[in-house]
C-alpha positions as CSV (number, residue, x, y, z in Angstrom):
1,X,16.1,7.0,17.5
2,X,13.2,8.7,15.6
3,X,12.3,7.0,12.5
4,X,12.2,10.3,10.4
5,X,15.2,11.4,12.1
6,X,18.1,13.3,9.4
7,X,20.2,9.8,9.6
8,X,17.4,7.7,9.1
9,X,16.3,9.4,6.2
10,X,19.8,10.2,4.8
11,X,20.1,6.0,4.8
12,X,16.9,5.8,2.9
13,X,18.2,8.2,-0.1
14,X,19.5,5.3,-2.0
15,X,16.2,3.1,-1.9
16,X,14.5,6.0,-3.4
17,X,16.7,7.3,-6.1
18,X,16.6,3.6,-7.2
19,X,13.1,3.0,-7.1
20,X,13.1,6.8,-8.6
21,X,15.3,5.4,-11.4
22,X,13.2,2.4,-12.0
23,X,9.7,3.9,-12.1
24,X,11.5,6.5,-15.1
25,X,12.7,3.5,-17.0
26,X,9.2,2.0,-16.8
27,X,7.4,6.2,-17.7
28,X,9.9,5.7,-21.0
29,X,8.7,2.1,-21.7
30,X,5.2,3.9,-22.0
31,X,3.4,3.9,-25.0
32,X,0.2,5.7,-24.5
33,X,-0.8,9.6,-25.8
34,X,-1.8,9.7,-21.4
35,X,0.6,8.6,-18.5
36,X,-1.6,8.4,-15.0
37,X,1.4,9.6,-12.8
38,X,-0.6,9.5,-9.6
39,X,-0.8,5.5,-10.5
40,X,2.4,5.0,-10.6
41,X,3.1,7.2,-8.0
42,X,1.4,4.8,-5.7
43,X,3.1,2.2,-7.1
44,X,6.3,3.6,-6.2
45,X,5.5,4.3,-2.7
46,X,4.6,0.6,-2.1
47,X,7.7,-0.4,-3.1
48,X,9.8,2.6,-1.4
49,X,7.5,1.7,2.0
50,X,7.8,-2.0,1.6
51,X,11.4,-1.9,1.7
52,X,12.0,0.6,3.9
53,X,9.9,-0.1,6.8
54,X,9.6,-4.7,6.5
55,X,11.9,-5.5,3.8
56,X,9.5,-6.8,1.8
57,X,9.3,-5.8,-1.8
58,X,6.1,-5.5,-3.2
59,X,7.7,-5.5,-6.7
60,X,4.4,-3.0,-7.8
61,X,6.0,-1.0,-9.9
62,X,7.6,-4.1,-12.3
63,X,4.3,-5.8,-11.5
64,X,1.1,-4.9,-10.1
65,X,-0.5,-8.4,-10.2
66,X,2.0,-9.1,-6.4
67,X,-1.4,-10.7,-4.5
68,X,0.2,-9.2,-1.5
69,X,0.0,-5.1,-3.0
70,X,-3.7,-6.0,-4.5
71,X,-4.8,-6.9,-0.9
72,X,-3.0,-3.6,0.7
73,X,-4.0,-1.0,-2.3
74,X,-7.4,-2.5,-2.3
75,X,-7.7,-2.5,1.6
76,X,-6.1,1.5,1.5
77,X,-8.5,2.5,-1.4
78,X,-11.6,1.4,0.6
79,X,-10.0,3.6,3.5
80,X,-9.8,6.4,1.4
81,X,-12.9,6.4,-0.2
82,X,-14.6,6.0,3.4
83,X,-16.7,9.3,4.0
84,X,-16.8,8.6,7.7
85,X,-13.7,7.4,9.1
86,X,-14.9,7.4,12.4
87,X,-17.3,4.8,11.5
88,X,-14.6,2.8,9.6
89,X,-12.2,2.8,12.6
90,X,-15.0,2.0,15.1
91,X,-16.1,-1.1,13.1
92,X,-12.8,-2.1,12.1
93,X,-11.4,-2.0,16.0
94,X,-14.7,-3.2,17.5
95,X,-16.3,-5.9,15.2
96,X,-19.5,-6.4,17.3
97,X,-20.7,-3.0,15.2
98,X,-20.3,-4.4,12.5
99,X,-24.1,-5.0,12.8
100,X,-25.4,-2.1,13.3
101,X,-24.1,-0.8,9.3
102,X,-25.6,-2.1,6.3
103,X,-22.6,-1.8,4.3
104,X,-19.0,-3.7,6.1
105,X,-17.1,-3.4,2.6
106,X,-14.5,-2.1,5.0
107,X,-14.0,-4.9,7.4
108,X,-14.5,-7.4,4.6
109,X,-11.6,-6.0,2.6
110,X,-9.6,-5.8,5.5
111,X,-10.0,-9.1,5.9
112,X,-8.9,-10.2,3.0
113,X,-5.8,-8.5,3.3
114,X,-5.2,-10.0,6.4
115,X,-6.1,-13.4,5.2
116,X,-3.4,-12.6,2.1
117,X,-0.8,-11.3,4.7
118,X,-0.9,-14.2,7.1
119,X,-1.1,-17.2,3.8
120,X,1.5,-15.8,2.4
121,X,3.8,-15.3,5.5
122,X,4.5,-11.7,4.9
123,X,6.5,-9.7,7.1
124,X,4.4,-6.8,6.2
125,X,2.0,-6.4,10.0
């Protein structure tokens, strides 16, 4: 069956109106003049995703300090702020390039995280 099939996705509405309810308890706990929603937008996601797909939960939007979501958001933010995917893919898949690029920020981070992942036994990959 498809993952984004209409029953798959009906089954996932009450994971997200949860996680939906908890990330508004924690916007109404805020104090500041300047809430960054795309933040905790992320935050949210992690969890949602986390649970949905491994049934792990990353906890991010109670706690952002989980070692397991710094490894993943750091390892996503380097992927997103990658100019040239291709070149990130390529050395990421094919480590022998890795020395033909000044800069392997990518492959070390990804590293990390799949150090992190592997020491800490998550079900995550």
């Amino acid at each position: 069956m498809p993952a984004f099939s209409a029953h798959n996705m009906r089954a996932l509405v009450p994971l997200v109106f949860s996680k939906g309810q908890e990330l508004k308890d924690k916007w109404l706990e805020a104090t500041g003049p300047v809430l960054d929603v795309c933040h905790w937008m992320n935050r949210a996601t992690f969890d949602v995703v986390g649970l949905a797909d491994f049934g792990y939960d990353f906890n991010a939007i109670q706690n952002e300090s989980d070692e397991l979501f710094v490894a993943y958001r750091e390892m996503f933010e380097v992927a997103v702020s990658q100019a040239e995917i291709t070149r990130t893919l390529m050395t990421i898949y094919t480590p022998f390039l890795n020395t033909l690029f000044v800069s392997t920020t990518p492959i070390s981070t990804c590293a990390i995280t799949e150090h992190t992942n592997s020491r800490t036994k998550s079900p995550v990959l």
